[in-house]
C-alpha positions as CSV (number, residue, x, y, z in Angstrom):
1,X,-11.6,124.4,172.4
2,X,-11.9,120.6,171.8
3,X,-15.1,119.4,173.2
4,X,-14.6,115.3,173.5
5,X,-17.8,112.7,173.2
6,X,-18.8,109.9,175.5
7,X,-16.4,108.4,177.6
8,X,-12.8,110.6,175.8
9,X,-10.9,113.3,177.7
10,X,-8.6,115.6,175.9
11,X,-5.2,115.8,177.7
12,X,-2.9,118.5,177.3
13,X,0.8,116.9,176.7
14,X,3.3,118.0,179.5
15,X,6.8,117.6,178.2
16,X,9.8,116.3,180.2
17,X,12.8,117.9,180.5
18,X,15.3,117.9,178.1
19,X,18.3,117.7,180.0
20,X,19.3,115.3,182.9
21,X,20.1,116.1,186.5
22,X,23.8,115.8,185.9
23,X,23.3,118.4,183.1
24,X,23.3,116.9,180.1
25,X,20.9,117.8,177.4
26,X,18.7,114.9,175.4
27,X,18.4,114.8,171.9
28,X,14.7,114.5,170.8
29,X,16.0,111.7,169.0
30,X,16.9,110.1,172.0
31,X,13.4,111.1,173.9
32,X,10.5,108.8,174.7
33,X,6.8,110.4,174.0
34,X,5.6,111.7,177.0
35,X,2.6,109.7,179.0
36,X,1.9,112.5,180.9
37,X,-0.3,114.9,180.7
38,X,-3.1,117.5,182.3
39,X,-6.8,117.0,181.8
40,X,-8.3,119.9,179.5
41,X,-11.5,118.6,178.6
42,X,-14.1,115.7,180.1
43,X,-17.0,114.2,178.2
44,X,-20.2,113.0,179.6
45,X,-19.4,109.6,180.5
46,X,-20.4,105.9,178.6
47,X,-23.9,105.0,178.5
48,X,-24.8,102.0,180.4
49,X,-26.8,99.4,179.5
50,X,-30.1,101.1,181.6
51,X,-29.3,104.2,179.7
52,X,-27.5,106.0,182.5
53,X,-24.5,108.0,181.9
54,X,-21.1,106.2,183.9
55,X,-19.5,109.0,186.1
56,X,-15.9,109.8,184.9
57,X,-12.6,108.6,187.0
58,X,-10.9,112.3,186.2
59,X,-11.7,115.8,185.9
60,X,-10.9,118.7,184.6
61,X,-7.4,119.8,186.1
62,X,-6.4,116.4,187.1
63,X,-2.7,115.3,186.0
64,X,-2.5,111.5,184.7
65,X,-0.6,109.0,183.1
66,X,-1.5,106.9,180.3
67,X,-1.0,104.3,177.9
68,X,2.4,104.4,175.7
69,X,0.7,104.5,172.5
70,X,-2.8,105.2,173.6
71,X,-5.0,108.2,171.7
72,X,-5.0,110.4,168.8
73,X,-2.1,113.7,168.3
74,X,-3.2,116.9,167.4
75,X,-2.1,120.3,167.5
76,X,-3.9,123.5,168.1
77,X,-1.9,126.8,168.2
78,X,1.2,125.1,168.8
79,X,0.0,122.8,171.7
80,X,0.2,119.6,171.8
81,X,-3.0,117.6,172.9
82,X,-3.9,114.0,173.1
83,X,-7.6,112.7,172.9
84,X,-7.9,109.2,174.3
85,X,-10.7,106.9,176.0
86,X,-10.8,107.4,179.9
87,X,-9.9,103.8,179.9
88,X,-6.5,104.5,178.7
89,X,-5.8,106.9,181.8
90,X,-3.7,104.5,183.9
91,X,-3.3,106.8,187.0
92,X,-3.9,110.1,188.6
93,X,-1.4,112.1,189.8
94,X,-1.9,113.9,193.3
């Protein structure tokens, strides 16, 4: 597993649907990228300026949004993950 530094979490890409409510199927041409996804993997936080670690906003398990272009793509047997800066975490989704 991806272990992220500082203040990064690792996000596991959750895919929308591909076809609409009335039925109809999406091209993936047609699709927007995802900017939702489920928390995999936390770092330790930023280090202040005293030298004290910043508690993180998420957790492990936690489904958010974020930025439209935000983070780095990889892959990893298949699955799609995203590693971004807690900052780029726009919401949480309860």
């Amino acid at each position: 597993m991806i272990k992220p530094l500082g203040d990064r979490i690792v996000i596991k890409v959750i895919e929308d649907t591909e076809q609409t409510s009335g039925g109809i199927f999406i091209p993936d041409s047609a699709k927007e990228k995802p900017q939702k996804g489920e928390v995999v993997a936390v770092g330790l936080g930023k280090m202040n300026d005293k030298g004290e670690r910043e508690p993180m906003d998420v957790k492990v398990g936690d489904v958010v949004l974020y930025a439209k272009y935000a983070g780095t793509d990889i892959k990893m047997d298949g699955v799609e993950y995203k590693i971004l800066s807690v900052k780029d975490a726009l919401a949480v989704i309860e």
